[in-house]
C-alpha positions in Angstrom: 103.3 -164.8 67.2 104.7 -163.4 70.4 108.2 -164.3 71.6 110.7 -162.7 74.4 114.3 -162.1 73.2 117.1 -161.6 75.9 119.6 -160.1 74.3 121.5 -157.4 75.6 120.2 -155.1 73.0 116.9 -155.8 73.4 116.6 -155.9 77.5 118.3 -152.2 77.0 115.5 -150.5 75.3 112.9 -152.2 77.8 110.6 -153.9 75.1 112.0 -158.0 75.1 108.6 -159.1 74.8 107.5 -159.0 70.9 104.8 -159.4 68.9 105.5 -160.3 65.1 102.8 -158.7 63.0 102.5 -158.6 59.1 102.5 -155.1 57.4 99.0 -155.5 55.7 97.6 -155.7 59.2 98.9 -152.9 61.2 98.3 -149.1 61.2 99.7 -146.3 62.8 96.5 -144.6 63.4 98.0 -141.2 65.8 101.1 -139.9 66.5 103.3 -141.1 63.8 105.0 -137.6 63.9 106.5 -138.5 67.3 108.1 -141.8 66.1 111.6 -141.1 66.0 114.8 -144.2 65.1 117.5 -145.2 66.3 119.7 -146.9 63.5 120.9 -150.1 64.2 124.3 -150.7 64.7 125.8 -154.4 62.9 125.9 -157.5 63.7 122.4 -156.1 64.4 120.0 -155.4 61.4 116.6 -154.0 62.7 116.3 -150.4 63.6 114.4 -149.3 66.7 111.0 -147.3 66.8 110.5 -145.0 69.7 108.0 -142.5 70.7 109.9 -139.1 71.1 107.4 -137.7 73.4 107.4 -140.4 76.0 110.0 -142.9 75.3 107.9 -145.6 75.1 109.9 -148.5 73.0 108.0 -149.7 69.7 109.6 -151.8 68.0 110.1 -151.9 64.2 106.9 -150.1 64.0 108.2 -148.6 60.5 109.6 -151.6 59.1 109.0 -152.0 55.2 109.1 -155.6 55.7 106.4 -158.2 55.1 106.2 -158.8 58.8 108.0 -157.0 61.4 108.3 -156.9 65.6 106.1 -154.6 67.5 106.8 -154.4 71.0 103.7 -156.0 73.2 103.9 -153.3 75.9 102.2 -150.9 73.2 99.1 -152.9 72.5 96.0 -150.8 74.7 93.6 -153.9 74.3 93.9 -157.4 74.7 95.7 -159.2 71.5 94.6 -162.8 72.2 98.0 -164.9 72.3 100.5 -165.4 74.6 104.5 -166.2 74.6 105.9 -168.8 72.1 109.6 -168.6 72.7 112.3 -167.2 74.7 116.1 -166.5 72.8 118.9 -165.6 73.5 118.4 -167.4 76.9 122.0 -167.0 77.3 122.3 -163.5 77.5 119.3 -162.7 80.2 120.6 -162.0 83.8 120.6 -164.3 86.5 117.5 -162.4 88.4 115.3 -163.5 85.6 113.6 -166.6 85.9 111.9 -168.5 82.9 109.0 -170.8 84.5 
């Protein structure tokens, strides 16, 4: 499932658009040493994946969770399935349009 959240928190780290993936099906194949975390702060619960040697915003690629958000900017290949939602529609700024 893929799905673009607007919150403030998420249009920050550059990565809105996520895709929800399930634990038994993804692998960090390279480059977990360069993951680093930035712990999140309540009323939000998921922590925030990052690569330390580009900046590139992950997701909750280290999630212990059955089924956790990746962020769809770091898939290399085509993943077959497009938007299902938009929240937090409230918070996006008035530049961005929703067709």
């Amino acid at each position: 499932m893929m799905g673009t959240c607007h919150c403030n928190r998420c249009r920050k780290v550059g990565a809105s658009t996520l895709v929800f993936v399930k634990s038994e099906s993804f692998q960090i194949t390279t480059g977990i040493n360069n993951i680093s975390t930035y712990k999140a702060v309540p009323p939000y619960k998921y922590d925030r994946c990052f690569c330390s040697a580009c900046g590139t915003a992950l997701g909750e690629v280290l999630s212990k969770s059955d089924s956790f958000p990746v962020a769809a900017n770091c898939f290399d290949e085509h993943i077959g399935i497009e938007n299902n939602f938009h929240e937090f529609v409230s918070e996006k700024p008035d530049w961005l349009k929703i067709w």
